[in-house]
Structure formats: structure tokens, C-alpha cells
N, C-alpha and C positions, 0 to 999 in steps of 0.2 A: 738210904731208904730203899728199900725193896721194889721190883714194882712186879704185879700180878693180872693177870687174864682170866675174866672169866669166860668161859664159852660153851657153847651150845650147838649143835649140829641138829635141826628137825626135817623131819618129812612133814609136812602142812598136807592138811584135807587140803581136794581143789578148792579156788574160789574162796580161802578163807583166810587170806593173807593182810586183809585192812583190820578184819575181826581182833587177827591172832595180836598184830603189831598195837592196838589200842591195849591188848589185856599184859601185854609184854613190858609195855611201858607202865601201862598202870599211873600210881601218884607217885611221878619224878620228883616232888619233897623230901620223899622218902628215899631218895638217891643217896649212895655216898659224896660227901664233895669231893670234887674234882675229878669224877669218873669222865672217862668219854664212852661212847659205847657207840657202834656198830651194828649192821644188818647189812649180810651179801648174799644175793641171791644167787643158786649156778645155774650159769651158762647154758647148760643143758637139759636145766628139769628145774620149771619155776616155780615146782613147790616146795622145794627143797632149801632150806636157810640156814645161812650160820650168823648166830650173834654171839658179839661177845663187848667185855667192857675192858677198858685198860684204869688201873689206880696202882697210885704209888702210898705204901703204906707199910710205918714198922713194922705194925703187929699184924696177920693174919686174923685171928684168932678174934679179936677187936670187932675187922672188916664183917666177921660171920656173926656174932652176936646181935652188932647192928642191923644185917640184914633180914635174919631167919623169919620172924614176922611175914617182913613185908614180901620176899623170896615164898613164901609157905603162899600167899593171897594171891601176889602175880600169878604162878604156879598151876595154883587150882580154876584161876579163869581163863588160863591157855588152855588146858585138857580139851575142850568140846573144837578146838583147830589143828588138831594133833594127832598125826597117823601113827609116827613114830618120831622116836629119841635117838639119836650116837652118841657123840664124845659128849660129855657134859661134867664142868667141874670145876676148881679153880686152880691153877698152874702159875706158878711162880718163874717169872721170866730171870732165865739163866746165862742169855746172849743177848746180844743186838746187833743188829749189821745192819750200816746205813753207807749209803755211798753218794 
């Protein structure tokens, strides 16, 4: 079984980091099962976030059908918390290093 990352890099308005995080999550129903997902703020500039989810899953392709909906609605009610976008995508994990 595959397993894949999705993630997200944003610059956050000030001040708009409870807003963004309730429109992010959205209705977790509508999650895949067995995601885990993530939120890390840096270090040095707290309006800056990365999230991302981890799931293990055959098919890709599947994962995105499932989502697109509900991705398309979260999406549109983060915009009005959102400076800017980076990396954003879904990545298929190709190592792992655990020690």
C-alpha cells in the first residue's frame, strides 16, 4: 500500500489563525479514513503554516475523487485568512527514515 502526503505551505493574514484553522478542518466526516493531519507553525514568523495529512492508500486517484468536493468548500472558506500559497499538493512518499 502506498502512502501519500498532502501539504500545504501558507502565509496567514495576522490575527487570523483560529478563523483559518476552523475553515481548514471544516466537517472532519468528510475526512478520509485513516488520515492523520498536521499543523506547524515557524519558528520565526507565526503566521506562516504548514499542513499536511498522511494516508495510506492503493489508489491515488480514488483518494481525489473522494475529496474534490469537499477540498473545493474547505478551500473557498480559507481564502478571506490567506496572504499567500507555496508548496501545495499531493506527494507520494518514496522513503522513510526512522531511527
Amino acid at each position: 500500500m502506498a502512502k501519500y502526503v498532502a501539504l500545504t505551505v501558507r502565509k496567514l493574514k495576522p490575527g487570523t489563525y483560529d478563523d483559518w484553522r476552523k475553515a481548514w478542518e471544516g466537517d472532519r466526516s468528510d475526512w478520509p479514513e485513516g488520515v492523520q493531519a498536521y499543523v506547524a507553525r515557524s519558528s520565526s514568523d507565526p503566521d506562516e503554516i504548514v499542513a499536511f495529512g498522511l494516508i495510506e492508500r492503493d489508489d491515488l486517484s480514488d483518494l481525489r475523487s473522494e475529496m474534490a468536493e469537499e477540498q473545493h468548500a474547505r478551500a473557498e472558506a480559507m481564502v478571506p485568512y490567506i496572504d499567500s500559497v507555496g508548496a501545495d499538493g499531493f506527494y507520494e512518499v518514496i522513503d522513510e527514515v526512522r531511527t
